[in-house]
Each structure stands twice: as structure tokens, then as C-alpha cells.
Backbone bond lengths (Angstrom), bond angles and torsions (degrees), N, CA, C in turn:
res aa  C-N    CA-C-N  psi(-1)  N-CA   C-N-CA  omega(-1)  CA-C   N-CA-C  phi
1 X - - - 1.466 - - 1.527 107.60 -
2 X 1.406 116.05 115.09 1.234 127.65 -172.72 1.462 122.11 -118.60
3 X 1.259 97.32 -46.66 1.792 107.28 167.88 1.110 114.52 -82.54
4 X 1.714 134.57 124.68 1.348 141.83 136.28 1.410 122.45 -109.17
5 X 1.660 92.89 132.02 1.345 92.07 169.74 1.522 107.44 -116.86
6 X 1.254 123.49 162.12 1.371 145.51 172.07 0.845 106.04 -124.81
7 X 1.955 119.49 133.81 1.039 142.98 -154.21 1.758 112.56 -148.61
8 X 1.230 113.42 111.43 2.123 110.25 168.03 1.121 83.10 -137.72
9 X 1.445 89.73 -164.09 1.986 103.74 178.32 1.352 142.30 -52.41
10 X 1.591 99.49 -72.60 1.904 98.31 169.31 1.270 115.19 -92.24
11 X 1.357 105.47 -11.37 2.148 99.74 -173.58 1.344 115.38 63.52
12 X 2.046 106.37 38.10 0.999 97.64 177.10 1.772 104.42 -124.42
13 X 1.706 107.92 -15.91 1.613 101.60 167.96 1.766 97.43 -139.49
14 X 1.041 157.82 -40.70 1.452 130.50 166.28 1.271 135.98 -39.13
15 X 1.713 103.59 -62.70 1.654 121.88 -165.21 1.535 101.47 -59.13
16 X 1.373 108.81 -42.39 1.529 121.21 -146.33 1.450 94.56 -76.92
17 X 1.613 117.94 -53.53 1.529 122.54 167.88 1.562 110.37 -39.39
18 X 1.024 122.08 -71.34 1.242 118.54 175.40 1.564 114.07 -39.82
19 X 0.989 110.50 -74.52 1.716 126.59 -170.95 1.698 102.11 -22.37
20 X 1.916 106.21 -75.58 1.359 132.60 174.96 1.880 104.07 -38.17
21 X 1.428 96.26 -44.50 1.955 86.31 -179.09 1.004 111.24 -79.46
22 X 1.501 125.71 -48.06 1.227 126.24 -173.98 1.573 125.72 -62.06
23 X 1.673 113.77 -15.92 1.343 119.99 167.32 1.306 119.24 -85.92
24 X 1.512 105.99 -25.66 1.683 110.57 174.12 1.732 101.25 -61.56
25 X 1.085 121.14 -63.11 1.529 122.56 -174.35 1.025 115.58 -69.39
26 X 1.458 135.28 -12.92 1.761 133.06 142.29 1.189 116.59 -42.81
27 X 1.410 88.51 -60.51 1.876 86.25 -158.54 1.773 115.60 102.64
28 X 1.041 123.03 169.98 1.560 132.23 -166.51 1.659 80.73 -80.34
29 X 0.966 153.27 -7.90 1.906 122.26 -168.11 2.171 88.15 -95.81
30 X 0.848 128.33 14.84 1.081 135.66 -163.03 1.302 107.69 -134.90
31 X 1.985 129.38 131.24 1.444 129.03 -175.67 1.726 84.40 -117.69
32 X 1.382 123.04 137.36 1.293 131.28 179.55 1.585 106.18 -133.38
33 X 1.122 128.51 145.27 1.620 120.39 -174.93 1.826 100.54 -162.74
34 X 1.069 113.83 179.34 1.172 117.48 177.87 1.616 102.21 -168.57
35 X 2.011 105.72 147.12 1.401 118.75 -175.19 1.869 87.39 -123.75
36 X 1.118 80.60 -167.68 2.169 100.53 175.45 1.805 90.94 -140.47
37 X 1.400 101.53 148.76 1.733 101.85 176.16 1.596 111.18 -103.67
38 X 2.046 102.96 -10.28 2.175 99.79 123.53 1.163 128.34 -125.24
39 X 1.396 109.58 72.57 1.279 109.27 -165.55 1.537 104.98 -43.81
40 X 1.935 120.45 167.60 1.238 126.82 127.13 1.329 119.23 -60.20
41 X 1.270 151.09 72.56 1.191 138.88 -167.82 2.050 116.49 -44.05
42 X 0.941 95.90 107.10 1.578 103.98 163.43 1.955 110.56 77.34
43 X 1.499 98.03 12.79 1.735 112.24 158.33 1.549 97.19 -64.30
44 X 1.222 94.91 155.41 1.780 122.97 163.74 1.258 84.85 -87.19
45 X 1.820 97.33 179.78 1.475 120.95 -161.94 1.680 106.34 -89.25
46 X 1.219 131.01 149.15 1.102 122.75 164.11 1.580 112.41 -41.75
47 X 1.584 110.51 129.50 1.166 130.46 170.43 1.485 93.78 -54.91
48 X 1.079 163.22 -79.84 1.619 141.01 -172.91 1.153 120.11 -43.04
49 X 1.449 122.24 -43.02 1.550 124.28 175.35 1.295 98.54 -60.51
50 X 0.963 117.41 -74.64 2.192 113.55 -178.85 1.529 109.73 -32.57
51 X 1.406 124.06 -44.60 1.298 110.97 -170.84 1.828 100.16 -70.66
52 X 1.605 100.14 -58.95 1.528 90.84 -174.03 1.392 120.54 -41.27
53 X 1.507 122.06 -32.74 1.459 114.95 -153.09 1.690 87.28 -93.63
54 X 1.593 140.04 -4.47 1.317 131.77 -161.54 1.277 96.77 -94.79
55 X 1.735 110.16 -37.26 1.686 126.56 -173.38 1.735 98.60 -64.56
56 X 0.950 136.51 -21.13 1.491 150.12 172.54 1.398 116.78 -117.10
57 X 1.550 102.41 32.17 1.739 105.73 161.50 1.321 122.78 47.29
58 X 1.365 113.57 41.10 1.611 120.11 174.54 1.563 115.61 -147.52
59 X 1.405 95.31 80.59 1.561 106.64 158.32 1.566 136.37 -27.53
60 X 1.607 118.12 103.29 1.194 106.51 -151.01 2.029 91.25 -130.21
61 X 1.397 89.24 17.44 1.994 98.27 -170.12 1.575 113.36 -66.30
62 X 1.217 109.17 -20.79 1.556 104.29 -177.41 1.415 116.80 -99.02
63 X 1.529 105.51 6.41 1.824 116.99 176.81 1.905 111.03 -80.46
64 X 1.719 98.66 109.01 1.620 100.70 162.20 1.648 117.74 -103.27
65 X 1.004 110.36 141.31 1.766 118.87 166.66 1.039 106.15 -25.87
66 X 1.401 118.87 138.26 1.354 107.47 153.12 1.968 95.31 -142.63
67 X 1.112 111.86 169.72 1.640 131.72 179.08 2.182 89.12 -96.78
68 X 1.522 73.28 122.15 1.461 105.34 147.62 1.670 140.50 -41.66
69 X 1.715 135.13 56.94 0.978 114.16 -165.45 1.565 115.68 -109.37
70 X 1.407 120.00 -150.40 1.224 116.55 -151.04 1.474 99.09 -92.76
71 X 1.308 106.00 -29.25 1.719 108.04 179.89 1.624 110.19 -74.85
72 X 1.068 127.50 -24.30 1.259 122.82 163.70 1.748 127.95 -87.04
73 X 1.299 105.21 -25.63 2.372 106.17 137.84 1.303 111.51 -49.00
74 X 1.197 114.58 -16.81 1.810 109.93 -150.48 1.720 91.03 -109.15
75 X 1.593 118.36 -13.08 1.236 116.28 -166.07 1.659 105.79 -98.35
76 X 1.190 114.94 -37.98 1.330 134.24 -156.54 1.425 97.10 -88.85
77 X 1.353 95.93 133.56 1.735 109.44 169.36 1.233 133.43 -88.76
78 X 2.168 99.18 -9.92 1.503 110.19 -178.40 1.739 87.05 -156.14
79 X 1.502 92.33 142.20 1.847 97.02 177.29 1.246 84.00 -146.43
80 X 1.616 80.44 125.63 1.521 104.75 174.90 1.706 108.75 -117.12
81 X 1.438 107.05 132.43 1.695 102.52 179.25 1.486 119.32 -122.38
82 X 0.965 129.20 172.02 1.828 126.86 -176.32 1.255 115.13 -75.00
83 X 1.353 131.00 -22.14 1.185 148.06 -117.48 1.519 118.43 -133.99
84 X 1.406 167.13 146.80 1.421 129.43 114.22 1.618 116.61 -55.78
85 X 1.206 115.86 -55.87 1.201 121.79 153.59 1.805 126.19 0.71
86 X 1.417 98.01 -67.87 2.041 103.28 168.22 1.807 104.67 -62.70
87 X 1.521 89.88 -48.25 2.106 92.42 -161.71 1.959 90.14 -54.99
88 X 1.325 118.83 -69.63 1.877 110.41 172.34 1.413 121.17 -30.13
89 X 1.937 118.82 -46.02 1.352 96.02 -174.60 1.834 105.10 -85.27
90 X 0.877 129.81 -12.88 1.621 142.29 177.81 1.666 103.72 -77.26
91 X 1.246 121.97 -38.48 1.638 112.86 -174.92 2.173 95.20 -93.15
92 X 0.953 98.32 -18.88 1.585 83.63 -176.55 1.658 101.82 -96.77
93 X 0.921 143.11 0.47 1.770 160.79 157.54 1.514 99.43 -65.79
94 X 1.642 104.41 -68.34 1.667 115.37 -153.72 1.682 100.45 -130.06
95 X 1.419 111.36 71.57 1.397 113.26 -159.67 2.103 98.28 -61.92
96 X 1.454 111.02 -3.44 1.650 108.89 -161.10 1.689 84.40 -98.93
97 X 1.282 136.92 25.78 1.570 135.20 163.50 1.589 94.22 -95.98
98 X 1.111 128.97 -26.21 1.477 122.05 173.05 1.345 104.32 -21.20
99 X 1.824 129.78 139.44 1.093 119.65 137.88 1.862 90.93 95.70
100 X 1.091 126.01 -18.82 1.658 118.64 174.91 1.907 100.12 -136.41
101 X 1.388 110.28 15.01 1.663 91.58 163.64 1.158 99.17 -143.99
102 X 1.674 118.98 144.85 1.124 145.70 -106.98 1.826 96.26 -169.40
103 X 1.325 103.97 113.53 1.724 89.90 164.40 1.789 111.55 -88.68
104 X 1.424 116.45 135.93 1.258 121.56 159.53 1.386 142.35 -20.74
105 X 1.551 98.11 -16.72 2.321 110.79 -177.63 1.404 79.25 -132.44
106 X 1.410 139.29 47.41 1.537 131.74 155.14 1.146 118.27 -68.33
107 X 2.105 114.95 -15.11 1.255 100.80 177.61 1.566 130.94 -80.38
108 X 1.423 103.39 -0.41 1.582 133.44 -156.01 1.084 108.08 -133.40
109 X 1.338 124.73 -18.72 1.758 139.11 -169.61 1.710 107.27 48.36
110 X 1.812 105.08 52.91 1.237 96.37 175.69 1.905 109.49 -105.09
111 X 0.792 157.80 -138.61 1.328 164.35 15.21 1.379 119.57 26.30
112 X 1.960 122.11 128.36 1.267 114.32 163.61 1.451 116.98 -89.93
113 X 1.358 118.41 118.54 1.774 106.07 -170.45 1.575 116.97 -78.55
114 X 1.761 89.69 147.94 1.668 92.75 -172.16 1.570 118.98 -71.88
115 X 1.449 110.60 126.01 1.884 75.68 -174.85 1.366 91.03 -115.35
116 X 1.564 136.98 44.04 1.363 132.40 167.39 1.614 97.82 -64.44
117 X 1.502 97.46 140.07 1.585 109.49 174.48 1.368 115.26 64.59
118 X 1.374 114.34 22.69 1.757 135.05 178.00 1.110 127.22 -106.22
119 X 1.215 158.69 67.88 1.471 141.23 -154.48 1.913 127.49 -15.44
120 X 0.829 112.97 147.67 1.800 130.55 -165.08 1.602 97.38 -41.05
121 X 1.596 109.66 -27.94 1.373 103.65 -165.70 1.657 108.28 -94.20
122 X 1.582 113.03 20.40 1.766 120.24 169.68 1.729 81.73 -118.46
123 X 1.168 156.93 16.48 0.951 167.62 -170.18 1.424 110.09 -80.35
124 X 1.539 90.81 -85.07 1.554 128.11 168.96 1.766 106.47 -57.14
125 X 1.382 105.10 -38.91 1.837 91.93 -168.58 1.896 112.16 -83.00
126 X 1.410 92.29 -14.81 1.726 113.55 166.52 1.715 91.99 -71.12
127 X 1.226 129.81 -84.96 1.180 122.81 172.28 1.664 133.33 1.40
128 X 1.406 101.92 -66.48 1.082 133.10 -159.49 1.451 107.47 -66.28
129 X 1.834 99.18 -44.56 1.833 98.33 174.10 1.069 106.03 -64.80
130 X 1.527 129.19 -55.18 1.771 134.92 -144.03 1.441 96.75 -64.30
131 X 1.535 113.37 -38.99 1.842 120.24 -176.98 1.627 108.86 -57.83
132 X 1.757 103.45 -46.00 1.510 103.43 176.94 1.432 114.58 -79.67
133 X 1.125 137.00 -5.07 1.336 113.90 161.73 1.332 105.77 -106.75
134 X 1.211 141.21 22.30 1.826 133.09 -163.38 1.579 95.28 -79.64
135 X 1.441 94.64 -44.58 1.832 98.25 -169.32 1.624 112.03 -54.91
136 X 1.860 99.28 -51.98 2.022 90.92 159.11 0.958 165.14 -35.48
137 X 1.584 99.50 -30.91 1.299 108.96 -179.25 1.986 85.25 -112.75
138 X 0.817 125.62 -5.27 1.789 109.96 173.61 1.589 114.33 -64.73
139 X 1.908 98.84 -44.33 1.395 96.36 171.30 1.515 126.44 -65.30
140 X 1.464 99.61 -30.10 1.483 102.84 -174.39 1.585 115.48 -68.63
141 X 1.605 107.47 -40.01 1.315 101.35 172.74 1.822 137.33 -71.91
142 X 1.122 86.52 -6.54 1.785 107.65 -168.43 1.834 94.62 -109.38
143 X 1.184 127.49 -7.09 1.429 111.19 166.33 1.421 100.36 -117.78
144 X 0.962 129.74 9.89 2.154 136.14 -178.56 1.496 87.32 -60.65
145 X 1.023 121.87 145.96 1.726 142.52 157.99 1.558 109.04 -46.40
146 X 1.655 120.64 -42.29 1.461 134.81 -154.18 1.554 97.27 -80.87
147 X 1.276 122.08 17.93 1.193 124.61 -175.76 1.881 115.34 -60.00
């Protein structure tokens, strides 16, 4: 398993958090990316998401929006989303993602909450999940067979 993508709404403070952590704790043998299924196309990251993720040493300044398409389902070996909500509108779209997308609090069966347009302190508590599950799915993806 080599391709991940990360997937929420605009791909301008979940996916990208994730994406940026989840590639730091890969490492280069690993391609990690992230869309929104509305993205802002080609926005920077929320100015709170950048601070939170800078205040926790993870450079996230060169991340633009991008929209979600079919060639990039088609790329990814694991899609992970914030949501049940995305994994329903993504499996009833592309019912053949069955079985490779995955929401992000699957280990807890929570939801990651949006805190776009929330104060700094839904910022940090968005933060706080994606950090606690990053390590989960790092192991999971780095011991998968699809290696």
C-alpha cells in the first residue's frame, strides 16, 4: 500500500492535516495527497490550520485545494475520509471504492469535526483527533500485504 489519499470537504483544514502528518510519519517510500469532494480549488490552508499544524512542527504552506476526481480513486490504494457522511457519498458515486475507504476515527467510530469557520480552539481539537489516530493507520498501512 503506497497510495493514500485523504479526503473532507474543501481540502483546506482536515485532509491536508492529515495528508502533511501522515506523510511525515511515512516517510519518502510512501505518496500521500489529499482532495475535498468541494474542494476550494487551489486555496491555501486555513490560516488556523497552518498555525495549528506549524505550532506542532508540520509545514503545511505549500498545500492547494484541489477537487476530488476519478483518476485519483483510481490512484490511491487507501482513502481515508473525516466523515461517514464522505465514505456514503463516495461509495454510492464509486460503489468499486468498497473495501479501500476508510474514515479517519474508524478506530473509535468517531467523526473528525470540521472546525472551518470555528475559533482556533476547534482547530486544535480537529488536530488533536487526526494526531491520535495518525499512528493507526501508519501501522496499518506499512504492515498491509499491498505493500
Amino acid at each position: 500500500m503506497k497510495n493514500i489519499l485523504v479526503l473532507c470537504t474543501g481540502n483546506i483544514c482536515r485532509s491536508p492535516t492529515a495528508h502533511y502528518l501522515l506523510q511525515k510519519q511515512l516517510g519518502d517510500d510512501y505518496e500521500v495527497t489529499s482532495a475535498g469532494l468541494g474542494a476550494l480549488v487551489d486555496h491555501a490552508p486555513d490560516d488556523l490550520a497552518l498555525k495549528v499544524a506549524y505550532d506542532h512542527d508540520l509545514d503545511m504552506s505549500n498545500h492547494r485545494a484541489k477537487q476530488v476526481t476519478d483518476e485519483l480513486l483510481r490512484w490511491a490504494d487507501l482513502v481515508l475520509v473525516m466523515e461517514a457522511g464522505h465514505k456514503n457519498e463516495l461509495l454510492s458515486k464509486y460503489p468499486w471504492l468498497d473495501g479501500k475507504i476508510f474514515r479517519y476515527g474508524d478506530p473509535v467510530q468517531v467523526d473528525i469535526p470540521d472546525p472551518y469557520h470555528r475559533p482556533e480552539s476547534a482547530f486544535l481539537m480537529t488536530w488533536n483527533f487526526i494526531a491520535k489516530f495518525t499512528p493507526y493507520w501508519v501501522e496499518r498501512i506499512k504492515t498491509t500485504s499491498l505493500k
